[in-house]
N, C-alpha and C positions, 0 to 999 in steps of 0.2 A: 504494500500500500504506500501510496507516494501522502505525503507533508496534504498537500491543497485536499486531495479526499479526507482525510483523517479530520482537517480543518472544517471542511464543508459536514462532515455528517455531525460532529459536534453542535456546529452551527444548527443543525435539523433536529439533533436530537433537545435541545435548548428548547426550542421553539415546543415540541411537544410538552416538554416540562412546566415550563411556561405557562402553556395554554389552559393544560390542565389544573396549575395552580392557583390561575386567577382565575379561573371559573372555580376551582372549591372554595377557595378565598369568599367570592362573590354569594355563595351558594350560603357557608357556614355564615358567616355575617350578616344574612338576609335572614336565620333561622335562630340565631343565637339569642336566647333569653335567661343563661345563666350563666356566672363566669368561672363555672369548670368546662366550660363551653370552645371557649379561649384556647384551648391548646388544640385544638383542630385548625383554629383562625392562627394559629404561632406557627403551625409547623406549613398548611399551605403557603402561610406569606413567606415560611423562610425556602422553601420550594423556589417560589417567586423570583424571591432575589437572588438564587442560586442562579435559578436560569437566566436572568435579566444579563445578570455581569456576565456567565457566558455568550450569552446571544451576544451580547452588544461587543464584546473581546474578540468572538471570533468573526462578526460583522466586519467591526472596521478592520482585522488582519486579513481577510477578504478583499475586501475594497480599495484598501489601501496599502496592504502589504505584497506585492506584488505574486500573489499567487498564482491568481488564472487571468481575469482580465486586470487591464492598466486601471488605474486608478481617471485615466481621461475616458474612457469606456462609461464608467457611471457619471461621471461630470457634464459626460454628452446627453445620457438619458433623460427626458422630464419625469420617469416614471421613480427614477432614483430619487428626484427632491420631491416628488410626493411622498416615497415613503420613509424617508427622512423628515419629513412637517409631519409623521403620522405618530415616527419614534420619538419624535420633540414631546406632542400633546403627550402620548404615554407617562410620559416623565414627569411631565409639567403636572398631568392627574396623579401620577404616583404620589406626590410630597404630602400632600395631606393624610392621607390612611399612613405612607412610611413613620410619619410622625406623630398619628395619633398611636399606630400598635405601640412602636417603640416608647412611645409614653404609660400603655395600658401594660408592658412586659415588665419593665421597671417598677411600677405599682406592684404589678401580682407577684412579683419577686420581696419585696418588702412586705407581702402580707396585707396592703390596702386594697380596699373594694375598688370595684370601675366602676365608673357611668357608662353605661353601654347604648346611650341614647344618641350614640354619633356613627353609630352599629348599621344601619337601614341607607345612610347617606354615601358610608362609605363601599355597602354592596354594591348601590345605585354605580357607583362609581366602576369599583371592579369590574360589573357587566359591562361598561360601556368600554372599559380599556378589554377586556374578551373581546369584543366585536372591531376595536382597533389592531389587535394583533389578527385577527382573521382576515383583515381588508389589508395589513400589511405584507399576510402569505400571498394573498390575490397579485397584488405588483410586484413581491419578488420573483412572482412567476412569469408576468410580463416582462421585468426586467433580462429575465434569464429567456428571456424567446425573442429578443430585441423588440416586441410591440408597442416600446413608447418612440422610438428613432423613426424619423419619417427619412 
């Protein structure tokens, strides 16, 4: 197996991981009404951000490391800064649930109760970044069939 495969299925296997995790993510925090609750929401967020840092490591070692295509290959595509504005929003929606768990982890570590009343807002949230990672598999597949290059 050469370097850029090895690279590439990491990158895919990420993405499954990923997917999976902010949909249970999404799923447990939409259902959670008690905080022994919480270590199902602890363990898919940390799924999450396992796969996050992969995906996003082995992305830009992809894109910009010169594995398969140049790094002027995606610069060229508009499908690439679509889904680049799509891994921005992802982020930019991550910071608030990042910062609320890691605030509820710390609590439940010290033995203080949560307020779990920000539980519903941040499912809302997770579905909608599920359905950002799913419209971002769609252009990486356009990307990889050249159908944004006219």
């Amino acid at each position: 197996m050469t370097l850029p495969w090895v690279i590439a299925a990491l990158h895919l296997l990420a993405l499954g991981v990923g997917l999976g995790a902010i949909f249970a993510r999404a799923r447990a925090l939409n259902h959670v009404r008690h905080q022994p609750r919480l270590r199902t929401i602890f363990f898919a967020n940390n799924l999450w951000g396992v796969a996050a840092l992969l995906w996003l490591g082995t992305g830009l070692w992809r894109a910009f490391g010169g594995l398969e295509k140049a790094a002027a290959y995606y610069f060229a595509e508009p499908l690439f800064h679509a889904k680049l504005g799509l891994v921005a929003l992802l982020i930019v929606l991550e910071i608030w649930p990042m910062v609320t768990l890691i605030r509820w982890r710390l609590a439940v570590r010290r033995g203080d109760s949560v307020s779990l009343a920000r539980a519903q807002g941040m499912a809302r949230v997770s579905y909608l970044q599920t359905l950002i990672v799913i419209a971002i598999v769609f252009l990486a597949v356009g990307i990889s069939r050249g159908a944004g290059i006219y």
